[in-house]
Residue, then its C-alpha position, 0 to 999 in steps of 0.5 A: x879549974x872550975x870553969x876546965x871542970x865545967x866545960x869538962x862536965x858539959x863534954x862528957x854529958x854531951x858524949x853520953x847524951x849521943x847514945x841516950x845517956x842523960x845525966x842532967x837534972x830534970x824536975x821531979x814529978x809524980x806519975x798519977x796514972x801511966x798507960x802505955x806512953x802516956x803518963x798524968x803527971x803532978x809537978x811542983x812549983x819550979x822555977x825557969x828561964x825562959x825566952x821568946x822568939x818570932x816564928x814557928x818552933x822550926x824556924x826559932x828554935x837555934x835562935x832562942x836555944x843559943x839565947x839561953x844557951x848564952x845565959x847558963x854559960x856565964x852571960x847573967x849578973x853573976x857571971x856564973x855558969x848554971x848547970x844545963x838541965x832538961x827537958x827545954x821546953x818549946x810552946x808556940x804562941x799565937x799574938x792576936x791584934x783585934x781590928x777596930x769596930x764597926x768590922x771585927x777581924x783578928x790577924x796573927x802572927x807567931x812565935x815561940x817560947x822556949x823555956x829552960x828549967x832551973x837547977x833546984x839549988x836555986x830559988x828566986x832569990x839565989x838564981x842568977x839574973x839575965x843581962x839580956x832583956x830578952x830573957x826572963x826568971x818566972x816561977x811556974x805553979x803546980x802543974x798537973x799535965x798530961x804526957x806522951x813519950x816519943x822518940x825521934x826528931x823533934x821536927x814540927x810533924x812528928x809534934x803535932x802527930x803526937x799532940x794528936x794522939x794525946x789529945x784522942x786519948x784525953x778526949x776518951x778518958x774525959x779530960x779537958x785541955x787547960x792550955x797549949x800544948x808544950x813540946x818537950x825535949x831531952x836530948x841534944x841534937x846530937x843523939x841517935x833519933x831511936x834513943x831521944x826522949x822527946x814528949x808532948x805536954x798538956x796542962x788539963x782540968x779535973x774530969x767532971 
Protein backbone atom coordinates (compact mmCIF):
# COMPACT_ATOMS: atom_id res chain seq x y z
CA UNK A 1 0.00 0.00 0.00
CA UNK A 2 2.65 2.36 0.49
CA UNK A 3 4.12 2.41 -2.72
CA UNK A 4 -0.33 2.75 -4.41
CA UNK A 5 0.03 5.72 -1.74
CA UNK A 6 3.04 7.13 -3.05
CA UNK A 7 2.35 6.90 -6.60
CA UNK A 8 -1.16 8.25 -5.59
CA UNK A 9 0.22 11.33 -3.80
CA UNK A 10 2.66 11.99 -6.84
CA UNK A 11 -0.72 12.00 -9.37
CA UNK A 12 -2.88 14.14 -7.35
CA UNK A 13 0.37 16.76 -6.87
CA UNK A 14 0.89 16.29 -10.35
CA UNK A 15 -2.80 17.35 -11.24
CA UNK A 16 -2.79 20.20 -9.03
CA UNK A 17 0.55 21.24 -10.12
CA UNK A 18 -1.22 22.18 -13.92
CA UNK A 19 -3.48 24.86 -12.38
CA UNK A 20 -0.29 26.39 -10.15
CA UNK A 21 -1.19 24.30 -7.07
CA UNK A 22 2.13 23.17 -5.08
CA UNK A 23 1.92 21.01 -2.73
CA UNK A 24 5.77 20.11 -2.32
CA UNK A 25 8.12 20.81 0.44
CA UNK A 26 10.44 23.70 -0.53
CA UNK A 27 13.22 24.93 1.98
CA UNK A 28 12.46 27.81 4.42
CA UNK A 29 14.09 30.92 3.97
CA UNK A 30 13.55 34.45 5.40
CA UNK A 31 12.86 37.28 3.28
CA UNK A 32 15.38 40.60 4.39
CA UNK A 33 13.93 42.81 1.97
CA UNK A 34 11.19 42.26 -0.76
CA UNK A 35 10.88 45.03 -3.71
CA UNK A 36 8.25 44.22 -6.27
CA UNK A 37 9.47 40.65 -7.77
CA UNK A 38 12.43 40.63 -6.21
CA UNK A 39 13.31 39.39 -2.80
CA UNK A 40 16.96 38.98 -0.45
CA UNK A 41 16.62 35.76 0.95
CA UNK A 42 18.88 34.22 4.06
CA UNK A 43 18.66 30.19 3.71
CA UNK A 44 19.77 27.87 6.12
CA UNK A 45 22.11 25.11 5.76
CA UNK A 46 20.17 22.30 3.39
CA UNK A 47 20.80 19.42 2.18
CA UNK A 48 20.58 18.34 -1.80
CA UNK A 49 21.13 15.96 -4.58
CA UNK A 50 22.50 16.72 -7.19
CA UNK A 51 23.90 15.69 -10.63
CA UNK A 52 26.00 17.01 -13.61
CA UNK A 53 25.48 16.67 -16.91
CA UNK A 54 27.26 17.85 -20.59
CA UNK A 55 25.68 20.87 -22.28
CA UNK A 56 23.67 23.57 -21.74
CA UNK A 57 20.45 24.06 -19.53
CA UNK A 58 18.37 23.35 -22.79
CA UNK A 59 20.09 20.52 -23.89
CA UNK A 60 20.71 18.56 -20.33
CA UNK A 61 17.85 19.52 -18.59
CA UNK A 62 15.37 15.98 -19.27
CA UNK A 63 18.89 14.25 -18.99
CA UNK A 64 19.49 14.93 -15.42
CA UNK A 65 16.04 15.64 -14.24
CA UNK A 66 15.08 11.87 -15.32
CA UNK A 67 18.75 10.94 -13.40
CA UNK A 68 17.41 12.29 -10.28
CA UNK A 69 14.10 11.61 -11.04
CA UNK A 70 15.38 7.69 -10.87
CA UNK A 71 16.70 8.25 -7.33
CA UNK A 72 13.86 9.72 -5.36
CA UNK A 73 11.48 6.91 -6.72
CA UNK A 74 13.46 4.15 -5.16
CA UNK A 75 17.00 3.80 -7.40
CA UNK A 76 19.09 4.62 -3.96
CA UNK A 77 20.68 2.13 -1.29
CA UNK A 78 17.72 1.92 0.69
CA UNK A 79 15.26 1.31 -2.20
CA UNK A 80 13.23 4.04 -0.62
CA UNK A 81 11.14 6.66 -2.40
CA UNK A 82 11.83 10.23 -1.09
CA UNK A 83 9.18 12.57 -1.38
CA UNK A 84 9.57 15.05 -4.50
CA UNK A 85 10.44 18.56 -3.34
CA UNK A 86 10.84 21.96 -5.03
CA UNK A 87 12.04 24.25 -6.59
CA UNK A 88 15.00 21.90 -8.85
CA UNK A 89 17.66 23.93 -9.22
CA UNK A 90 19.68 24.51 -12.51
CA UNK A 91 23.29 26.10 -12.57
CA UNK A 92 25.45 26.24 -15.88
CA UNK A 93 28.98 25.26 -15.40
CA UNK A 94 31.87 26.51 -17.31
CA UNK A 95 35.23 23.59 -17.30
CA UNK A 96 38.19 25.50 -18.10
CA UNK A 97 41.46 23.52 -19.24
CA UNK A 98 44.55 25.97 -19.55
CA UNK A 99 46.99 25.21 -22.52
CA UNK A 100 50.59 24.98 -21.75
CA UNK A 101 53.09 27.98 -21.65
CA UNK A 102 54.97 29.66 -23.58
CA UNK A 103 51.20 30.44 -25.21
CA UNK A 104 48.50 30.72 -22.33
CA UNK A 105 44.72 30.22 -23.78
CA UNK A 106 41.83 28.61 -22.15
CA UNK A 107 39.02 26.43 -24.32
CA UNK A 108 35.70 25.67 -22.51
CA UNK A 109 33.28 23.69 -22.62
CA UNK A 110 29.70 23.12 -20.88
CA UNK A 111 27.75 21.77 -18.49
CA UNK A 112 24.97 21.70 -16.10
CA UNK A 113 24.17 21.24 -12.66
CA UNK A 114 20.93 20.55 -11.43
CA UNK A 115 20.17 19.82 -8.03
CA UNK A 116 17.22 18.45 -5.92
CA UNK A 117 16.72 19.80 -2.65
CA UNK A 118 16.19 17.11 0.45
CA UNK A 119 13.08 16.47 2.34
CA UNK A 120 13.88 18.13 5.90
CA UNK A 121 13.17 14.48 7.78
CA UNK A 122 16.47 13.64 6.60
CA UNK A 123 19.73 14.74 7.52
CA UNK A 124 23.30 13.51 6.22
CA UNK A 125 23.34 10.56 8.27
CA UNK A 126 19.32 9.24 7.69
CA UNK A 127 19.17 10.31 3.83
CA UNK A 128 19.10 7.69 1.20
CA UNK A 129 22.58 6.93 -0.79
CA UNK A 130 22.81 7.11 -4.76
CA UNK A 131 23.49 3.52 -6.35
CA UNK A 132 24.55 5.91 -9.46
CA UNK A 133 28.12 7.48 -9.57
CA UNK A 134 26.54 10.25 -11.30
CA UNK A 135 24.77 11.53 -8.50
CA UNK A 136 25.96 12.78 -5.14
CA UNK A 137 24.48 14.14 -1.38
CA UNK A 138 26.07 17.66 -0.52
CA UNK A 139 25.09 19.99 2.20
CA UNK A 140 24.83 23.28 1.26
CA UNK A 141 25.87 26.30 3.66
CA UNK A 142 23.92 29.41 4.75
CA UNK A 143 23.11 31.30 1.83
CA UNK A 144 22.16 34.64 1.48
CA UNK A 145 20.62 35.18 -2.23
CA UNK A 146 19.19 37.67 -4.26
CA UNK A 147 15.83 36.48 -6.09
CA UNK A 148 13.54 37.21 -9.13
CA UNK A 149 10.10 35.90 -9.36
CA UNK A 150 9.07 35.06 -12.84
CA UNK A 151 6.50 33.52 -14.77
CA UNK A 152 6.77 31.42 -18.03
CA UNK A 153 8.61 28.82 -19.52
CA UNK A 154 11.58 28.03 -18.24
CA UNK A 155 13.65 28.11 -21.59
CA UNK A 156 17.17 29.74 -21.59
CA UNK A 157 15.85 33.25 -23.00
CA UNK A 158 13.33 33.95 -20.65
CA UNK A 159 16.41 33.05 -17.95
CA UNK A 160 19.00 35.34 -18.78
CA UNK A 161 16.36 38.48 -19.59
CA UNK A 162 15.68 37.99 -16.05
CA UNK A 163 19.30 37.47 -14.79
CA UNK A 164 19.66 40.73 -16.55
CA UNK A 165 17.06 42.56 -14.70
CA UNK A 166 18.44 41.39 -11.31
CA UNK A 167 21.83 41.86 -11.66
CA UNK A 168 20.93 46.09 -13.03
CA UNK A 169 18.78 45.85 -9.83
CA UNK A 170 21.69 44.74 -7.60
CA UNK A 171 24.21 46.72 -9.42
CA UNK A 172 21.98 49.85 -8.33
CA UNK A 173 21.56 48.95 -4.84
CA UNK A 174 25.16 48.24 -4.44
CA UNK A 175 25.36 44.69 -4.20
CA UNK A 176 28.01 42.56 -5.45
CA UNK A 177 27.41 38.90 -7.26
CA UNK A 178 29.38 36.09 -5.15
CA UNK A 179 28.54 33.25 -7.51
CA UNK A 180 26.67 32.13 -11.03
CA UNK A 181 23.52 32.49 -11.27
CA UNK A 182 21.12 29.30 -10.39
CA UNK A 183 17.80 29.06 -12.13
CA UNK A 184 15.05 28.09 -10.30
CA UNK A 185 11.87 26.08 -11.11
CA UNK A 186 8.55 25.28 -9.35
CA UNK A 187 6.43 23.57 -11.41
CA UNK A 188 6.20 20.72 -13.63
CA UNK A 189 6.19 21.15 -17.35
CA UNK A 190 2.96 20.38 -17.32
CA UNK A 191 1.47 23.47 -15.72
CA UNK A 192 -0.05 26.56 -17.55
CA UNK A 193 2.97 28.89 -18.33
CA UNK A 194 0.90 32.04 -16.77
CA UNK A 195 0.86 30.37 -13.38
CA UNK A 196 4.53 28.73 -13.18
CA UNK A 197 6.71 29.86 -10.47
CA UNK A 198 9.79 30.03 -12.14
CA UNK A 199 13.24 32.44 -10.31
CA UNK A 200 16.70 33.61 -10.87
CA UNK A 201 18.90 33.19 -7.72
CA UNK A 202 22.04 35.08 -6.78
CA UNK A 203 24.65 34.14 -3.87
CA UNK A 204 26.10 38.20 -3.19
CA UNK A 205 28.21 39.87 -0.86
CA UNK A 206 27.68 42.22 2.08
CA UNK A 207 27.29 46.05 0.46
CA UNK A 208 30.42 47.88 1.38
Amino acid sequence: MDGIGYWLGALFSGLLGVVGIRMEETPSYQVVRSEGCIELREYAPRLVVQTRVEGSMEQGSSEAFNRLAGYIFGKNEAGRKVEMTAPVTMEPQSTRIPMTAPVTMESSGESTLMQFAVPSRFDAASVPRPTDERITVRELPAERLAVIRYSGRLTGDNARTNEKALREWMAAAHLEAAGPARVAGYDSPFSLPFLRRNEIWLEFAPAR
